[in-house]
Phi, psi and omega in degrees: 000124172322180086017122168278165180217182193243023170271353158207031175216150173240105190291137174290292189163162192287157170270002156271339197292315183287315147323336192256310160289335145127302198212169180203127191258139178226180173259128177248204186303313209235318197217152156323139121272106134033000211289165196189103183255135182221102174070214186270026154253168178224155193202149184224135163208175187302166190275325191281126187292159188257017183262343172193015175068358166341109176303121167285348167321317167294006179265181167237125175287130219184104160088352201103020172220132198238146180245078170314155184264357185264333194207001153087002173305175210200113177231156165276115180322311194277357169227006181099309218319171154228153170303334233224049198304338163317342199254009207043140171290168184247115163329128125335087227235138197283165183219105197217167162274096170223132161069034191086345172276148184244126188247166169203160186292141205260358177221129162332130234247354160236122184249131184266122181280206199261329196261291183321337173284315175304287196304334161267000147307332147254040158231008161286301193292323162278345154276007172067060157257104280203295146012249162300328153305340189261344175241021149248348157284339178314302217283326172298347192255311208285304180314329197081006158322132159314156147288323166312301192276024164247348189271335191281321188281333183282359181262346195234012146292293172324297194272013173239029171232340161269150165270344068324150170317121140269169193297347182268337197274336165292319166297277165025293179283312169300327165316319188293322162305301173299348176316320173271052157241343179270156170279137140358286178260358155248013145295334184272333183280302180299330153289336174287308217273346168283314182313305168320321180267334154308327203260004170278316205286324181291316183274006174235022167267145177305101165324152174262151176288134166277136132283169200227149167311150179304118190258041151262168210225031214246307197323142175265177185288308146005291207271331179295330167266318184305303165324305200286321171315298174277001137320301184273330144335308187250026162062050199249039179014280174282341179318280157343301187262351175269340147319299160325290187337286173323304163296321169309331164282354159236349188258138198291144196298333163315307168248017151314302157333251173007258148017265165316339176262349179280329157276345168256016171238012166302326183251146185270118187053060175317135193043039193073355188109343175319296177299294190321276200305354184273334208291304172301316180286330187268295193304305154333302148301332173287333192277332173262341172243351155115172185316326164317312275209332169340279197311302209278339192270334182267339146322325181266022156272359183269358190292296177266359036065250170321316180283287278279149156275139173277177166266009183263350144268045179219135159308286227296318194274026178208358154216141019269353194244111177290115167267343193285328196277349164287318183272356152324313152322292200288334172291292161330348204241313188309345134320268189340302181301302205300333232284359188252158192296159168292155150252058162028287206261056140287116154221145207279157165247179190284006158240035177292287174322299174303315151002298182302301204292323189277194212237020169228095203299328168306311185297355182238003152288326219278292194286306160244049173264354192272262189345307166293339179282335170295350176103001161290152205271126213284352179276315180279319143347277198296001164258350169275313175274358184274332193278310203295297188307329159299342170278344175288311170287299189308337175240017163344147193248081168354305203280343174273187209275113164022295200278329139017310210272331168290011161277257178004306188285321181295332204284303182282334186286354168285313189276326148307350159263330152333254182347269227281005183281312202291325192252036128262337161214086171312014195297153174302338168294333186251326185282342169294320170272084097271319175321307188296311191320330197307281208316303182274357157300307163287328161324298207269034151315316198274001161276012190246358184246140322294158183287138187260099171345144171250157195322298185319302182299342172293318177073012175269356173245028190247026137315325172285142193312171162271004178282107210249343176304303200303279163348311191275337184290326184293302180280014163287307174321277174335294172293005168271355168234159146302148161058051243195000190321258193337306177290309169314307179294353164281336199259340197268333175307294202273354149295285192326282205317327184287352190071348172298150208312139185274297149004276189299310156314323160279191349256297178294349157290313166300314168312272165005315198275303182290349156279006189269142127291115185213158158279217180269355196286317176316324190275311140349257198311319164343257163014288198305276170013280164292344180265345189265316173319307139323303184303313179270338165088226174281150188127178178201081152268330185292340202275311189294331168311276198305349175287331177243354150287292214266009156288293195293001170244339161318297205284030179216049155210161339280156141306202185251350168055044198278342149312302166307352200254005152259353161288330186307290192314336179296312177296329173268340150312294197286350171266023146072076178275136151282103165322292183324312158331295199162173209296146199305149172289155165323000000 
C-alpha cells in the first residue's frame, strides 16, 4: 500500500478504536465519509444517504448491510448498491487496515462519467424514481452534455417502450425548443418536468410491434398518399405504418411533410387538434436529432392517425351552421387557388383578422381562400389565423369555467402547428387544415363574450417599473396567487411593449410553467407562443400573443407544485444541503 497522504488518504482511527464505535465520520474532497467496522471488514461509503441525504453514520449496520433510519433505505456496505432502487446506490470509498490504523481514500473509488449519468437516467426512467432522474440530469447539465445526447437517449427509451406519442414526448419537445432561451436551471426543472411524465408513461405502456417498410423501393409520393388516404379512413394500422415507413425511405422531407400532414388533416381537426400538432412535434424532433431518429418516431403517430375522430362526426361543426360540406368543397377547389405565383409582400390588414374573429364562419372561409388565391403565401395566411387564436386567450372571457380555457389552447397550438406543417409543404393537402383552424377560432367565440380588454387598452400597466429583473420577479410573485389573471398580462404587456430582453422573459415564463403539476397544454401554448413571436418579430402582435400564454397559465396556477419540490431536493443533495433539517430555503 503507498504511503497515505493528505491529498488523498485520511487516517481514520486504530480498528479497535473504530470498533468499539462502530462508524466514524471523517472529512473527503468532497462530501463527510462513512467508516465502518463490520465483523473483520472495514468499509467506507459517503456520509449523505443518497436518497433525502440522512447521515448514514446514524444507521444500522446488520450483516454487510446498512439501514438509514430516516426512510428505512438499505444498502450493501461492500459495494454501495442499494437495495431499495427508490433510493439510488451510495458512493463507495477504498477502506483498508495497515499496522493496525484503519485508513481510507479521500475520493470515491468511481467517478462517474457523462454516459454513466445517461445510464442511470435511464434506469431512473425505467424504474420510474422521480428522484434519481433529477439527479441525472443535475449531473448531466453539471458535465455540459449536449441536449442531443440527452434527448437521443430518452427518445430512444421512449420509442421502444410506447405505443404513441405521448404527453411526456410533447413536453420533451417543447423543452427542447425553448431551450436556448433558458438558464441552467430552469433548463433542469423543464427536463425534469418531461422526463418524469415519460417515465409514469413507460411504465404503464404495452411496447409497440414494430412494422417494417415495403420492400420494394419504386412507389412514388402519388401512390403513397393515395394508399395512406385510405388507411386513415378505414382505420388500417398496419396498413398506415408500414406506408410511412416505405416513404422515408424514398422521399425528400417536403414530401415526407406532404404525406403525413395529409393523414393528419384528412379528417377535420382530428382530435380536437392533437394529431396535427404530435404530427409537428415528431417533425420537430426529427429535425432536432436527425433523420436516423424518423422510422420509430413516426411510427407512434400512426395510432392515433387511424383512431382519430374528426369534427365531420361532432353535431357542432354541422349545426346551426353546416361547416363540413364547405371546407369539403373548398378542399375540391384548392389546387386551384394554390396553382398561381405568390406574392412574398402580402400582408393581411386589420380587417382581415376580424374577418377570423367574427361571427360568420362562411365569411372568414370565404377571405381566406380569397387571399390564397390572390397569391399570398399559405404560411403567412396561416400565421395571421394562429395571432386571431392567440387573441381568443388575450380576450378570454374571465366569467367563464376554468376548464373552459382548453378549447383556445387547443385551437392555438393546432394553428401554430398549422404555420409550420404548411411552411414545410405548401401543398393543398396540408394547406386545407388552415381552413380547419379558421373553422375552431369561430367555435371558441363565445368564450370572448364579453372580450377581456388587453393591457395596452386598459391603460394599467404603465405603473409598473421599467426594471426588467424587477418585472419577471414581480410576475413569479403574481403567479404565487390565484386569480391573478390581469395583473400577469400587465407586467408581460409592459415588459414586451418596453423592448426588454425577450430571452429572459422566456426562461421565466418557462420556469413558471414547469414548477406546475399542469398538464402539458400550458407548457404547449408557451412553446406555441414563442415560435409565433418569431414569426412575427417586434411589434404588437407579438406582445398580444404572450399577453394570452401568460393569461392562460395565471388561470391554473398555482398547484401543489410537488414536482418541484422533488427537484428542489435534488438540487439540495447534489449541494450537499442538510435535507434533514428543516424545510427547504424560500
Amino acid at each position: 500500500m503507498a504511503q497515505p497522504t493528505e491529498e488523498t488518504v485520511a487516517r481514520v482511527a486504530t480498528r479497535v478504536e473504530l470498533e468499539a464505535k462502530g462508524v466514524m465520520v471523517v472529512r473527503g474532497k468532497h462530501r463527510r465519509i462513512a467508516v465502518f467496522a463490520d465483523g473483520d471488514a472495514v468499509y467506507a461509503v459517503e456520509n449523505n444517504c443518497p436518497h433525502m441525504g440522512f447521515p448514514l453514520d446514524r444507521g444500522t449496520v446488520r450483516d454487510g448491510m446498512l439501514t438509514c433510519h430516516w426512510h428505512q433505505a438499505r444498502f450493501d456496505l461492500r459495494s454501495g448498491c442499494t437495495f431499495d432502487l427508490w433510493a439510488d446506490d451510495v458512493a463507495r470509498y477504498e477502506c483498508w487496515e495497515e499496522n493496525g490504523d484503519v485508513f481510507v481514500s479521500l475520493e470515491p473509488d468511481y467517478v462517474p462519467d457523462e454516459a454513466h449519468h445517461r445510464a442511470r437516467l435511464l434506469r431512473g426512467i425505467e424504474q420510474n424514481v422521480g428522484l434519481v432522474q433529477a439527479k441525472s440530469i443535475l449531473a448531466l447539465l453539471a458535465r455540459d452534455a449536449s441536449l442531443s445526447s440527452v434527448l437521443q437517449a430518452v427518445v430512444d427509451f421512449a420509442t421502444s417502450n410506447l405505443a404513441q406519442v405521448s404527453e411526456g414526448l410533447i413536453r420533451l419537445v417543447c423543452i427542447a425548443r425553448l431551450f436556448p432561451n433558458l438558464s441552467r436551471d430552469t433548463a433542469y426543472q423543464g427536463l425534469y418536468y418531461a422526463i418524469r411524465q415519460i417515465a409514469e408513461e413507460t411504465s404503464m405502456s404495452t411496447p409497440r410491434r414494430p412494422r417494417d417498410p415495403l420492400t420494394e423501393n419504386g412507389h412514388d409520393l402519388a401512390t403513397l398518399k393515395t394508399w395512406l388516404r385510405q388507411w386513415v379512413q378505414t382505420r388500417h394500422r398496419d396498413g398506415a405504418e408500414r406506408t410511412a415507413l416505405t416513404a422515408l425511405g424514398l422521399l425528400p422531407p417536403n414530401e415526407i411533410a406532404d404525406l403525413v400532414f395529409m393523414g393528419a388533416t384528412e379528417r377535420l381537426y382530428a382530435n380536437g387538434g392533437h394529431e396535427l400538432e404530435n404530427c409537428n412535434k415528431v417533425f420537430e424532433l426529427v429535425e432536432l436529432l436527425g433523420a436516423d431518429a424518423a422510422p420509430d418516431l413516426v411510427a407512434l403517430l400512426i395510432p392515433g392517425l387511424t383512431r382519430a375522430r374528426g369534427q365531420e362526426e361532432s353535431t357542432n361543426w354541422h349545426h346551426p351552421i353546416e361547416l363540413v360540406e364547405p371546407l369539403r368543397a373548398l378542399e375540391e377547389r384548392l389546387p386551384g387557388v394554390l396553382a398561381g405565383d405568390t406574392d412574398p409582400d402580402w400582408r393581411a390588414d386589420e380587417t382581415f383578422t376580424d374577418a377570423i374573429l367574427g361571427d360568420d364562419p362562411l365569411v372568414s372561409l370565404q377571405v381566406l381562400e380569397a387571399a390564397l388565391e390572390a397569391g399570398a403565401p399559405a404560411h403567412l395566411v396561416a400565421r395571421q389565423v394562429s395571432y386571431a387564436a392567440a387573441l381568443r386567450l388575450a380576450r378570454f372571457a374571465t366569467s367563464n369555467e376554468v376548464t373552459d380555457w382548453f378549447n383556445p389552447q387547443h385551437t392555438f397550438v393546432y394553428t401554430n402547428g398549422m404555420y409550420q406543417a404548411v411552411t414545410r409543404s405548401p401543398t393543398p393537402d396540408v394547406v386545407r387544415g388552415i381552413f380547419h383552424g379558421a373553422m375552431s377560432v369561430y367555435m371558441d367565440r363565445y368564450l370572448n363574450v364579453p372580450a377581456a380588454r388587453l393591457p395596452s387598452e386598459r391603460n394599467t400597466r404603465d405603473e409598473l417599473t421599467a426594471d426588467g429583473a424587477e418585472l419577471q420577479a414581480a410576475l413569479l410573485r403574481e403567479l404565487d396567487q390565484r386569480a391573478n389573471i390581469e395583473r400577469v398580462a400587465d407586467i408581460v404587456s409592459r415588459y414586451v411593449a418596453l423592448g426588454l430582453d425577450l430571452p429572459s422573459l422566456i426562461d421565466t415564463l418557462t420556469f413558471a410553467t414547469v414548477r406546475e403539476d399542469l398538464d402539458f397544454h400550458s407548457l404547449q401554448v408557451l412553446e406555441a407562443g414563442v415560435n409565433q413571436c418569431a414569426a412575427w418579430g417586434e411589434g404588437p402582435e407579438s406582445e398580444n400573443i404572450l399577453v394570452g400564454v401568460a393569461r392562460n397559465l395565471a388561470a391554473h396556477c398555482p398547484t401543489r407544485r410537488a414536482g418541484q419540490q422533488t427537484a428542489d431536493i435534488a438540487q439540495r443533495l447534489q449541494r450537499g444541503d442538510k435535507v434533514f433539517e428543516g424545510e427547504a430555503p424560500a
